[in-house]
C-alpha positions in Angstrom: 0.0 0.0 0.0 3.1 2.1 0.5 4.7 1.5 -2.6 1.3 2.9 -4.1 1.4 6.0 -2.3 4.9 6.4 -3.0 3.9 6.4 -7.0 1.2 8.7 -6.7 3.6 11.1 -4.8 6.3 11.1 -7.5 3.2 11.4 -10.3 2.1 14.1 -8.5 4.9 15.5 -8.3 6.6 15.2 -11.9 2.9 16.7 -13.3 3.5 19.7 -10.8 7.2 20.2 -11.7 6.0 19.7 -15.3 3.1 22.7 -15.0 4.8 24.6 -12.1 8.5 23.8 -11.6 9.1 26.8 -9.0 6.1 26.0 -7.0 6.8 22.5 -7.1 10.0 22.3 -5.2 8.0 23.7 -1.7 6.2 20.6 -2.0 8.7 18.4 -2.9 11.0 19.5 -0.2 7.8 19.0 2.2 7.7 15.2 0.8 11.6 14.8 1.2 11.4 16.4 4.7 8.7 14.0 5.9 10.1 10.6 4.5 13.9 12.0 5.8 12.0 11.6 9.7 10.8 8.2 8.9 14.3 7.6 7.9 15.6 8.7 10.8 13.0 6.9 13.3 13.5 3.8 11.4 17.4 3.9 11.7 17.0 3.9 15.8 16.3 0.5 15.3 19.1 -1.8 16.9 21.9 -3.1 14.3 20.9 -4.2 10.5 17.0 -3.7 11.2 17.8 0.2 11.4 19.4 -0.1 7.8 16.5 -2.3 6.6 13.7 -0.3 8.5 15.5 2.7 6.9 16.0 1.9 3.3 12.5 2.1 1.9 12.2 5.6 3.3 15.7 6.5 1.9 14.9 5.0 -1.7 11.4 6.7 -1.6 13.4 9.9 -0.8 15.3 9.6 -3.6 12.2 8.7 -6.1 10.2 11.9 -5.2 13.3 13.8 -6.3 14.0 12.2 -8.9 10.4 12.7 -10.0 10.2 16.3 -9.4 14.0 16.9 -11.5 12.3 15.3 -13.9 9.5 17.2 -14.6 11.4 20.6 -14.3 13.6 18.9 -17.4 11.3 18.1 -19.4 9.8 21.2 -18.8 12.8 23.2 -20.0 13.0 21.0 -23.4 9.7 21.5 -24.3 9.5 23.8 -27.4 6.8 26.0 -26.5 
């Protein structure tokens, strides 16, 4: 159910950047800020389960960027 969430974030998030790229990077940042605390909750875990707890967050981190760089790209090679 995550993993869904997670891909309707980065949609989101790329049509935004797409449309809007300066006012998508408030809430991109806001998206990036919230997963970066479940990072770091998840990483209090004891030993390897605070890497494992923390990687989703980390890789979803990195996807909702990723998205959002995206869409301001493409944006700047459109022709119009």
């Amino acid at each position: 159910m995550a993993v869904v969430g997670i891909v309707a974030v980065c949609v989101v998030l790329l049509v935004l950047a797409f449309l809007a790229p300066r006012l998508s990077r408030r809430p991109e940042r806001g998206t990036q800020r919230t997963l970066g605390v479940g990072s770091r909750t998840a990483g209090k875990a004891p030993g390897v389960l605070g890497r494992l707890f923390s990687k989703p967050f980390r890789s979803s981190q990195k996807a909702v960027g990723r998205s959002g760089s995206a869409g301001r790209r493409a944006r700047g090679r459109f022709p119009l």
